[in-house]
C-alpha positions as CSV (number, residue, x, y, z in Angstrom):
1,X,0.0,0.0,0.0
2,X,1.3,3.3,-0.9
3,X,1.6,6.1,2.2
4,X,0.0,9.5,0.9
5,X,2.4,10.9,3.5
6,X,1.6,14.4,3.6
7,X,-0.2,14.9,0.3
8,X,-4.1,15.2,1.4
9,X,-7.1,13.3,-0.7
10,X,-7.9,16.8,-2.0
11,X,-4.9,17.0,-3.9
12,X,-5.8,13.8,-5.4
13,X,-9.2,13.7,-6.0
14,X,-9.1,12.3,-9.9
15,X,-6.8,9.8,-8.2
16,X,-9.6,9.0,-6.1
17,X,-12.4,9.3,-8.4
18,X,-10.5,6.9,-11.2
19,X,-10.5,4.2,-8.3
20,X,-13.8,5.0,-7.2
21,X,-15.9,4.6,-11.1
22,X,-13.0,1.8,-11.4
23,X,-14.4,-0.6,-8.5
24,X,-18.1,1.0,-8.6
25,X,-17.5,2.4,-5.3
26,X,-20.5,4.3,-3.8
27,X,-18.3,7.5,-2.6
28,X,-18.6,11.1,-1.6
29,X,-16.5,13.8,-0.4
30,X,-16.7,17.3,1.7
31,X,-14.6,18.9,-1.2
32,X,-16.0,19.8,-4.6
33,X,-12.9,19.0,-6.6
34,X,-14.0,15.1,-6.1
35,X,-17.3,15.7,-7.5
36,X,-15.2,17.7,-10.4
37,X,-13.0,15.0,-10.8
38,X,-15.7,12.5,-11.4
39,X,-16.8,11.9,-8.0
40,X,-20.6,10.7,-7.4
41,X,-21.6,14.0,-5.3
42,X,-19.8,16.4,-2.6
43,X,-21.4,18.3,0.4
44,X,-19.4,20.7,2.4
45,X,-18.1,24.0,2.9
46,X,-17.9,26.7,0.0
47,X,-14.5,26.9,-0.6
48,X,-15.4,30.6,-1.7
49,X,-16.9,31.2,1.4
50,X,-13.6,30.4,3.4
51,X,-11.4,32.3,1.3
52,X,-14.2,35.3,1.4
53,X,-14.1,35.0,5.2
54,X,-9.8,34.5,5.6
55,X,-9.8,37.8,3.4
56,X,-12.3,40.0,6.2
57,X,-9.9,38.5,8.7
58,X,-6.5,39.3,6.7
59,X,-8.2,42.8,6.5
60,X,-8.8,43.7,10.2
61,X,-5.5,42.6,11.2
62,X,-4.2,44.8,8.4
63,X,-5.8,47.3,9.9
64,X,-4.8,46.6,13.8
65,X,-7.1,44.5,15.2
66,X,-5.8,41.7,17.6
67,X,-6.0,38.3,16.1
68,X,-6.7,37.0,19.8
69,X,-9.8,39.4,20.0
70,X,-11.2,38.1,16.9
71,X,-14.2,35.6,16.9
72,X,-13.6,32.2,15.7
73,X,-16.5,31.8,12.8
74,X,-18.1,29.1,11.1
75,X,-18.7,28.8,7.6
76,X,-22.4,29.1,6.8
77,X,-21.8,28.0,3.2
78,X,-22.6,24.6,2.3
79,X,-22.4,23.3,-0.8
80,X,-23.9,20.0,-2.8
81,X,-22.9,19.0,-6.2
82,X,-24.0,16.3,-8.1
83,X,-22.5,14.3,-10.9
84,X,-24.9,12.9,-13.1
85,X,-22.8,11.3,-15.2
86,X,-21.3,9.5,-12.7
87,X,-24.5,8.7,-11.0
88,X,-25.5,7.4,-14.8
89,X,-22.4,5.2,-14.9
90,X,-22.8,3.6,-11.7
91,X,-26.4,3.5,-12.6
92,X,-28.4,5.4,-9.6
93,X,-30.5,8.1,-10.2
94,X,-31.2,10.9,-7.7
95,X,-35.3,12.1,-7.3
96,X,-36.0,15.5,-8.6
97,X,-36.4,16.8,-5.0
98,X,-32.8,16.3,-4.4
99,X,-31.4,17.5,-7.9
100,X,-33.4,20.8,-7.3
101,X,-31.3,21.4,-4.1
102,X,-28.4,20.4,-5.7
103,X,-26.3,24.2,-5.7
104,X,-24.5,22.5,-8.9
105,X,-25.2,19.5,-10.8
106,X,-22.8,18.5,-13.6
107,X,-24.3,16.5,-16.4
């Protein structure tokens, strides 16, 4: 077995995704780049939210605020993408209900 060592699953999600259509593996992932890779579907924090969020905190220390006074947040952001064609290959099918809360759905 190979040791990813310090590289995380994020950084190798078509890895991941290959292995996962490969074996018809039933798989999902907090990171969008999965789902973009070929993963089945992803639900987790907006990455764009994070960043958006690290910049308001990069700003008020810019400006003099003390790190240690500022409140910890938590990403409101969630995000679910769907890949249909994935879905098609392993041959599932999501209801309607679910594919019209879907934030992205990749066909």
């Amino acid at each position: 077995m190979q040791r990813l060592g310090s590289i995380s699953p994020r950084s190798r999600s078509e890895q991941l995704a290959a292995l996962v259509l490969r074996y018809a593996l039933l798989a999902i992932s907090a990171h969008r780049e999965f789902t973009m890779a070929g993963g089945l579907f992803s639900y987790g924090t907006s990455l764009v939210d994070i960043y958006r969020q690290l910049g308001v905190y990069t700003a008020k220390i810019l400006k003099g605020e003390n790190s240690a006074e500022l409140p910890v947040l938590q990403s409101t952001k969630i995000e679910l993408i769907i890949n249909l064609r994935t879905a098609k290959l392993l041959s599932l099918s999501f209801p309607l209900a679910v594919l019209g809360r879907a934030d992205e759905v990749i066909e």
